[in-house]
C-alpha positions in Angstrom: -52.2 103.8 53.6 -52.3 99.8 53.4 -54.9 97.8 54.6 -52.1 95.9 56.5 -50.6 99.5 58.1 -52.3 98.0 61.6 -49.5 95.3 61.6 -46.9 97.2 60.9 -47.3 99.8 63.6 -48.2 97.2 66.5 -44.9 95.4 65.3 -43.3 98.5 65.4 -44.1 98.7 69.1 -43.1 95.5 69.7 -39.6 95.3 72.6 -38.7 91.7 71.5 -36.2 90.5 69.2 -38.8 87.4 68.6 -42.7 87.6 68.6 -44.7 84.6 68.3 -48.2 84.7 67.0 -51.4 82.3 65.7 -53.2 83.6 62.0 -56.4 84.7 64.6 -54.2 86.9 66.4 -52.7 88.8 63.2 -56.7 88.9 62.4 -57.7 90.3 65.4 -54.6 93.3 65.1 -55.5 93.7 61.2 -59.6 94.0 62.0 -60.3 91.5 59.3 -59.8 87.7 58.5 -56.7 86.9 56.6 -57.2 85.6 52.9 -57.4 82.2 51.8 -54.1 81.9 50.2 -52.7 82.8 53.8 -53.4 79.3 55.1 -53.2 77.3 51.8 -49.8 78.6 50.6 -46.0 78.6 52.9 -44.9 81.4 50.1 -47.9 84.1 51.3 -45.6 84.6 54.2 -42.5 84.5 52.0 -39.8 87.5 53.1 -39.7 88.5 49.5 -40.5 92.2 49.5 -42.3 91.6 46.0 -44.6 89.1 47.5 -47.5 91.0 48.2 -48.4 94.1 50.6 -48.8 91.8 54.2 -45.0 91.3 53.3 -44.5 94.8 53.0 -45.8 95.8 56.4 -43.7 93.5 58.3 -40.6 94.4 56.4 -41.1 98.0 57.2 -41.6 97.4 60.2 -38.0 95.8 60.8 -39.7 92.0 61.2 -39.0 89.1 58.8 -41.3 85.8 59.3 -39.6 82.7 60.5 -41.2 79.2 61.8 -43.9 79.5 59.6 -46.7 76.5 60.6 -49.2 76.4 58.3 -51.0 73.2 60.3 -51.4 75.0 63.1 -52.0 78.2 61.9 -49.1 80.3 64.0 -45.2 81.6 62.8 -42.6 84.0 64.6 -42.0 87.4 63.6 -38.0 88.3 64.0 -36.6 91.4 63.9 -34.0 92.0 61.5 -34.1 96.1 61.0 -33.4 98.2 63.2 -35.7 99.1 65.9 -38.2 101.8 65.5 -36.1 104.7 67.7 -39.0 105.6 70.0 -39.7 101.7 71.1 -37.5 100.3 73.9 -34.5 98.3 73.0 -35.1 94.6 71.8 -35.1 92.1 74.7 -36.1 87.9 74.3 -39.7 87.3 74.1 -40.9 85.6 77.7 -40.9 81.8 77.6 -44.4 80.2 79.1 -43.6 77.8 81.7 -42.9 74.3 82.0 -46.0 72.4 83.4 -44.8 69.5 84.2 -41.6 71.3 86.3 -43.8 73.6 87.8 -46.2 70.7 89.0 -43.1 68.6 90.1 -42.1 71.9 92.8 -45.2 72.2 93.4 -45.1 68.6 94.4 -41.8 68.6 95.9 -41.9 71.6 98.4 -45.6 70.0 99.2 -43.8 67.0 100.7 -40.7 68.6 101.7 -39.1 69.0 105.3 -40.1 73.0 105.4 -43.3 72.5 107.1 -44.1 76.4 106.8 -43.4 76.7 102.9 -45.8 73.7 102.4 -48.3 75.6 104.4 -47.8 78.7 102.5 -48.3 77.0 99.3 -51.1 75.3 100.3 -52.6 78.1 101.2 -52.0 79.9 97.9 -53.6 77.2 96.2 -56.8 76.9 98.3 -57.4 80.8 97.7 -56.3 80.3 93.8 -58.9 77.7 93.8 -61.6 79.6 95.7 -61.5 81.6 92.2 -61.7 79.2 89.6 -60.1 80.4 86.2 -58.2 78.4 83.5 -55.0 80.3 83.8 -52.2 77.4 84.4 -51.5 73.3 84.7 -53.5 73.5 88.6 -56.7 74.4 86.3 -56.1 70.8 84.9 -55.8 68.3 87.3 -59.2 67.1 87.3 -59.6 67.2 83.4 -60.1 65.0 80.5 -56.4 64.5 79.6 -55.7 60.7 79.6 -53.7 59.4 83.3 -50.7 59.0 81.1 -50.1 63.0 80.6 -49.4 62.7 84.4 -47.1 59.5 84.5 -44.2 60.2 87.3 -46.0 63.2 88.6 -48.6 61.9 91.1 -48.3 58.0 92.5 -51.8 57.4 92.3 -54.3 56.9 89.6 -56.9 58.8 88.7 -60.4 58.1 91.0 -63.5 58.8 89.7 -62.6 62.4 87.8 -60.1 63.7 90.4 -56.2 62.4 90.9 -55.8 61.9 95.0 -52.8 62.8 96.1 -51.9 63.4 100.1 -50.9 67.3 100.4 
């Protein structure tokens, strides 16, 4: 059994045509750190089946490596194979959503006509908030990121840490 037999069956278990990971998250599937040539050389993660025995275990496992970032450490898996029979059929990987739309609703139905959907939403966000976690863009209103991240979003400036804005 390859050290690298990990991969292959939680890639084997994947339901997505398209799996997206970072080098840490491959380390924390495999139980060990990746080698050094992993983040110094774009061929370690070649599709050549010759390439070493990493390369094997996503091959097998009906994956080929696509989007491969080496700066930033993260690439896409793709299936290519067929489907391991006992997984459920390949469906598109979820896309995260867009902050800056989300915070624009957000920002619409807050100053919208429907008095009782404002309320509702305002509502959700005070009991959100009750429970502070950093989970989504309301986590980082009253963050470090410089005014202009928020340009065409709120009217007013930043004041002293927190943005104002009449809800």
């Amino acid at each position: 059994m390859s050290k690298y037999e990990p991969l292959t069956a939680h890639l084997r278990k994947q339901p997505y045509r398209e799996v997206p990971y970072r080098f840490g998250d491959l380390e924390k599937i495999l139980g060990f750190e990746l080698p050094f040539s992993a983040r110094q050389h774009r061929a370690w993660w070649s599709n050549n089946g010759s390439n070493n025995v990493m390369t094997k275990a996503w091959l097998s496992a009906g994956f080929r490596t696509r989007d491969v970032d080496m700066a930033n450490e993260r690439l896409t898996f793709e299936r290519v194979g067929a489907p391991d029979p006992e997984s459920p059929p390949a469906a598109p990987a979820p896309q995260p959503p867009d902050d800056l739309a989300l915070v624009q609703r957000v920002v619409e139905v807050l100053r919208g006509d429907d008095e009782l959907q404002a309320q509702r939403l305002r509502r959700a966000i005070i009991a959100a908030l009750a429970t502070p976690k950093t989970e989504s863009v309301l986590d980082i209103f009253a963050s470090d990121l410089p005014d202009d991240a928020f340009d065409g979003v709120f009217p007013q400036r930043r004041e002293k840490g927190w943005r104002e804005i009449d809800l």
